[in-house]
N, C-alpha and C positions, 0 to 999 in steps of 0.2 A: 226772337223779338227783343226789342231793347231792355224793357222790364225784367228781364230775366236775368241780368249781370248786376240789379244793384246792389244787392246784398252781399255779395261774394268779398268783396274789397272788406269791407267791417268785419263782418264773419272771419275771415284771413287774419287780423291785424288783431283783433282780438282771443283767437286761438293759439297764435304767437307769445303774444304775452303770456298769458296761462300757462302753455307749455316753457316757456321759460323760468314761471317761479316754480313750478312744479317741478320740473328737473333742477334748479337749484337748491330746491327742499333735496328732492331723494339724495342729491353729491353731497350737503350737508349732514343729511343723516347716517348716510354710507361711511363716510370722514369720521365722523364722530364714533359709531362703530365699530369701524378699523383701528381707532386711535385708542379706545380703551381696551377693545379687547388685545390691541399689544402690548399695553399697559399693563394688564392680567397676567398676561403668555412674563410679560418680562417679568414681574413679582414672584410668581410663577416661580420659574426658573434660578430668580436671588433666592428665593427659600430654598430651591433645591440644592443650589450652590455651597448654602452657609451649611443645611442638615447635614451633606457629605463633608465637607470642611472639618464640623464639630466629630462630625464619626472618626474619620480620620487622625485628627487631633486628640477623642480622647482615648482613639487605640493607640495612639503613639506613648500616650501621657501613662498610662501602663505597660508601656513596653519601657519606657524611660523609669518608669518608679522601679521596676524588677532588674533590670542593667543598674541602675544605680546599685543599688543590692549587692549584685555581681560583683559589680567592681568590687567594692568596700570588703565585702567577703578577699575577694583575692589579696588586697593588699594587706590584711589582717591574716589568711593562712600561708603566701608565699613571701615569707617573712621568716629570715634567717636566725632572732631573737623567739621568734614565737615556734621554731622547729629548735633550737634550745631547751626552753622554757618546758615546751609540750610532752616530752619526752624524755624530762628531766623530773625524779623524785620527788625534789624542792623547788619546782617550779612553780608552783601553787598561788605562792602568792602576784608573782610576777600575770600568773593566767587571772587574778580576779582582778588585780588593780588595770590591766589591758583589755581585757575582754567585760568583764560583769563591770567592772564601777561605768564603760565607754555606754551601758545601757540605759545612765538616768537621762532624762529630756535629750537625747540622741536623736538628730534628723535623719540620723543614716541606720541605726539598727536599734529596734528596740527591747532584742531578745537573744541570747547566746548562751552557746552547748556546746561542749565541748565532750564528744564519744569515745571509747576506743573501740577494737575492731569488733569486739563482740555485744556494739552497740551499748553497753553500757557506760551512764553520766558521769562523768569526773568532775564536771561542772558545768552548773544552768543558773544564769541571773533570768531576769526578767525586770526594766525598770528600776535599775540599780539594787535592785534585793534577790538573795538567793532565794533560789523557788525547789519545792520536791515534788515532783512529778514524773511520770514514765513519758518518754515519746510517743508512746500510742493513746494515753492520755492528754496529751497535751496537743501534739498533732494528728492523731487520728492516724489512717491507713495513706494520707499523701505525702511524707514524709519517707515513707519506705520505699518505694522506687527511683526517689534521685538517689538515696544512700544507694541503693544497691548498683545503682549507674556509674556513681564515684568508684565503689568498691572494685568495679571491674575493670575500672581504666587504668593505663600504665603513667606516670609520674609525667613522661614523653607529652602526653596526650591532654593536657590541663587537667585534671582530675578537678572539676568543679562541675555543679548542675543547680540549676534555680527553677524558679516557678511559682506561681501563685498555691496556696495552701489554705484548710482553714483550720486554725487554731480554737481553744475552747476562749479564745479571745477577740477571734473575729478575723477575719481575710485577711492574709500577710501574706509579701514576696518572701520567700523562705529560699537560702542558699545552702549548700553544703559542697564544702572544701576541705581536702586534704593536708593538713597543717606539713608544710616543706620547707627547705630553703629556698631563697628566691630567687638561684637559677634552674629552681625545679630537684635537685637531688635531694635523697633522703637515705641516711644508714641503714636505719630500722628495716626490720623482718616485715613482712607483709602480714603477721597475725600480731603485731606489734602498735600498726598506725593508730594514728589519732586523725579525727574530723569534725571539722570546726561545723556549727551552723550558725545561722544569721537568721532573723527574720524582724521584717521589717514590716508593723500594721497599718492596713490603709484606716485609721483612724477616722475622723469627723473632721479633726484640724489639717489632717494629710491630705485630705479630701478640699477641704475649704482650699488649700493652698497650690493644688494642682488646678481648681479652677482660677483662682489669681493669674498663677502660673501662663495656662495656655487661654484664657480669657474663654472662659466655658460657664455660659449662665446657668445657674442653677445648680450643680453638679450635685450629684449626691450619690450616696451606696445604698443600694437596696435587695432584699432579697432575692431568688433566682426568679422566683413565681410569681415577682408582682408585676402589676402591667404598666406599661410603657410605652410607650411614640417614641421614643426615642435614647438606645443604650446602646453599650457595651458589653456582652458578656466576661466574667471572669472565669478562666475555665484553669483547673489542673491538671498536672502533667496526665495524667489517664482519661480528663477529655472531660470529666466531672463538672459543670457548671456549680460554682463558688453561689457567683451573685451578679451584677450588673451594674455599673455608673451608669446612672442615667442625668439628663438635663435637658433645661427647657430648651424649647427651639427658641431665636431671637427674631425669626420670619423678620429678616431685615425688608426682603421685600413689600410687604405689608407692614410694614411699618413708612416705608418711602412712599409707597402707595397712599396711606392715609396724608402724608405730608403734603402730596402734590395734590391732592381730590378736589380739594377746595380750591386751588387753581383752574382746574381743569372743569370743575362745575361751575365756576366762576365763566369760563372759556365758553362753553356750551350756553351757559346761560344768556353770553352776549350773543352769540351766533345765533340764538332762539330771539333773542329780542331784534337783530338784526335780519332774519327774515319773517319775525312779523312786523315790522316796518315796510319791510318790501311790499308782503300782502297787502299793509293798509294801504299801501302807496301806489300799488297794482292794483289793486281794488277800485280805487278813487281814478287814476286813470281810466282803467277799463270803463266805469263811469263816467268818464269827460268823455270817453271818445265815444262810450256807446248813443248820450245826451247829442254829440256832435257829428257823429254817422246819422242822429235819426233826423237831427235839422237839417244837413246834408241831402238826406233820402230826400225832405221836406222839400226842401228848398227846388231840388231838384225835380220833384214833379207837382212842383206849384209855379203859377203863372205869377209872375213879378207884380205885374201892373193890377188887375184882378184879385190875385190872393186863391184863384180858384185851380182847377189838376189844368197841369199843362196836355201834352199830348203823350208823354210817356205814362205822366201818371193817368189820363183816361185810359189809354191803352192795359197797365196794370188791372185798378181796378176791374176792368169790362171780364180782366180773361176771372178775374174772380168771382166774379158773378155770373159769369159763363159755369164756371166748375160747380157753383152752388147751386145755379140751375139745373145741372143735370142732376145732381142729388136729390133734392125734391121736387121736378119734376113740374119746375115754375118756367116764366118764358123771359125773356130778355128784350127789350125793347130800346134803341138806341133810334135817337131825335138829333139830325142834324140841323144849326141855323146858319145863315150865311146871310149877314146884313147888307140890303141892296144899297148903293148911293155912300157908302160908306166913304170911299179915295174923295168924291166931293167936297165933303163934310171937310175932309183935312184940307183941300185945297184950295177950299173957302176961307175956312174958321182959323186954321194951323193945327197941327200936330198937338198942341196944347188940350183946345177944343176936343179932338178928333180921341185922347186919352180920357177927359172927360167922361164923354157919350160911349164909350167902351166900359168905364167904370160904375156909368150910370145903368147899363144895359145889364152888367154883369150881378150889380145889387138888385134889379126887379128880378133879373131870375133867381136869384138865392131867395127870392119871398115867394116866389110862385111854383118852383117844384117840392115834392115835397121831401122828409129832412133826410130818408132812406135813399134819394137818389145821386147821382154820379152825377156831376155839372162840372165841365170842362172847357178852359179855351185856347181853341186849337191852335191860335193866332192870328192877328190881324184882327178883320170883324168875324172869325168864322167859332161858332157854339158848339157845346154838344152834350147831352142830356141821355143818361142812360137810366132807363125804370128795370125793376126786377119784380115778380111775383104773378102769381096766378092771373091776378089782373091786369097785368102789364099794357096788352093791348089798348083795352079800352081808356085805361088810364092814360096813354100814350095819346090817344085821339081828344082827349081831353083839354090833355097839356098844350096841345098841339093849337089846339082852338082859341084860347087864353091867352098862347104866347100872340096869335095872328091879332088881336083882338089889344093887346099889349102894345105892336107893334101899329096898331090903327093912327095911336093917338101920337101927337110932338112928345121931344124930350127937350126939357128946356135946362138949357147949361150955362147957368150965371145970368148976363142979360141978353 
């Protein structure tokens, strides 16, 4: 039946819409989701970046502070004046004014000993002042295995060896060197040599200036046991953990992170405000058209001239009161009228007339059925009057009598 399609078209048009801001919400929200947590993954990954960096950097920056060492060590033992001097008598002086005085404010060694083969001191500054002290005093048991590393190598073979140590002064690259000439030969007997050492302490200032150096926030020395996020162990030659550089992390990515945030909530926030304008805007639509589908529906099963249900909308209503009827079990009662002499009336009076007495017929029955009932026009002169209820019948017979009775008297239209 025709009633049966009009709600479809609005129903359609308005679920459209809905599903359109609704799936613009979830791609907005999806977007926004994706965008930060790449955001995350990427900071992420910049801190990962920088942590390895800095690790890197400040194992290098100790492997550089200890080579520095090296060096300075070799070109102070493989030194033709200093394989003179070392093995000379009256060298003495020439070894404190070269070696001990080169130890006050020295970037490059702040400590020098000079052994012979049976390990004992011929001469130790420390800081530009001569120091008394044993080696095993002074450096402990990490001192004795580069010596004895040197002791065993042949002249051929660089006879040097370094390494981190700790001293009763604090963690120093410590070198030891075979004082030669500096194409490597030497006269002396082999229970004869002399062996230069070096040590150079990673101080507070050595420290501050290696983080200058490789730009390393924070950098600091600390114990082997203390905790950390993030270090370096210092280890000697025997594998002994010293101590550790540690420094802060710079989480550059979170730092980039915070920089952009406020953009980015900025971003969201418009996009937030941008589909709640849609809603109010979808909203109010759905609104116009719902206001405009129901005049529509209206319009559509209301009779123009009248104001009363045309044929669809009698049809509609009937089948509802048909379903309601079988619910509870009431009866349905539908009154057809069909005005006799009607085409006269027009052919006499005019069309004018003939809309009149149609207008006027249609207002007595809006006051004679009653307000529960269905009053429809079919078209032309034809009525139709549907009752609902237990009493429908009788009622029906009622109506019926009133309208004949209605219809007895003239209807008078102007003059």
């Amino acid at each position: 039946m025709p009633h049966r399609n009009i709600r479809k078209p609005s129903i359609g048009r308005r679920v459209a819409v809905a599903g359109v801001l609704f799936a613009f919400a979830i791609v907005v929200v999806i977007v926004t989701a994706l965008v930060l947590s790449a955001l995350g993954e990427v900071s992420h990954n910049v801190n990962a970046l920088d942590d390895q960096r800095s690790l890197e950097t400040t194992t290098g920056a100790l492997k550089t502070f200890q080579n520095q060492l090296a060096a300075t060590l070799n070109d102070y033992a493989a030194w033709d004046d200093a394989a003179d001097h070392a093995y000379s008598p009256d060298g003495s002086e020439w070894l404190i004014n070269n070696y001990g005085d080169m130890t006050v404010n020295s970037e490059l060694f702040d400590t020098a000993v000079l052994i012979d083969s049976e390990r004992h001191i011929l001469l130790a500054y420390h800081n530009g002042s001569p120091v008394n002290w044993t080696l095993a005093d002074y450096f402990g048991d990490g001192l004795a295995d580069m010596i004895a590393r040197v002791e065993g190598m042949s002249v051929d073979a660089v006879p040097e060896a370094s390494g981190f140590v700790k001293t009763r002064d604090g963690i120093a690259a410590t070198g030891v060197a075979l004082v030669r000439n500096k194409n490597g030969l030497l006269s002396s007997a082999a229970g004869e040599r002399r062996y230069l050492i070096f040590a150079r302490h990673l101080t507070p200032e050595k420290v501050d200036g290696l983080a200058q150096t490789y730009v390393l926030n924070g950098l600091s020395l600390l114990p082997a046991d203390s905790p950390a996020a993030f270090f370096v162990n210092i280890v000697n030659p025997r594998g002994t953990v010293l101590g550790m550089l540690t420094w802060h992390s710079q989480m550059p990515g979170d730092v980039s992170l915070r920089d952009v945030k406020p953009r980015i909530l900025t971003a969201v926030g418009l996009i937030g405000l941008f589909l709640l304008a849609l809603l109010i805007i979808g909203t109010a639509a759905l609104r116009k058209l719902k206001a405009d589908e129901a005049l529509a529906r209206h319009e559509l099963l209301q009779d123009r001239l009248t104001g009363l249900h045309n044929r669809p909308g009698l049809f509609l209503g009937l089948n509802e009161r048909l379903e309601q009827s079988q619910g509870d079990d009431s009866y349905v009662n539908l009154i057809y009228l069909d005005l006799d002499g009607f085409k006269e009336v027009n052919d006499s009076f005019g069309h004018g007339a003939g809309d009149l007495l149609i207008k006027g017929v249609a207002a007595a029955l809006k006051v004679m059925v009653p307000k529960n009932a269905l009053l429809a026009r079919l078209g032309g002169d034809e009525f139709a009057i549907a009752l609902k209820g237990n009493d429908a019948r009788i009622a029906g017979r009622k109506l019926c009598e009133d309208l004949l009775a209605l219809f007895s008297e003239p209807f008078m239209i102007g003059e």
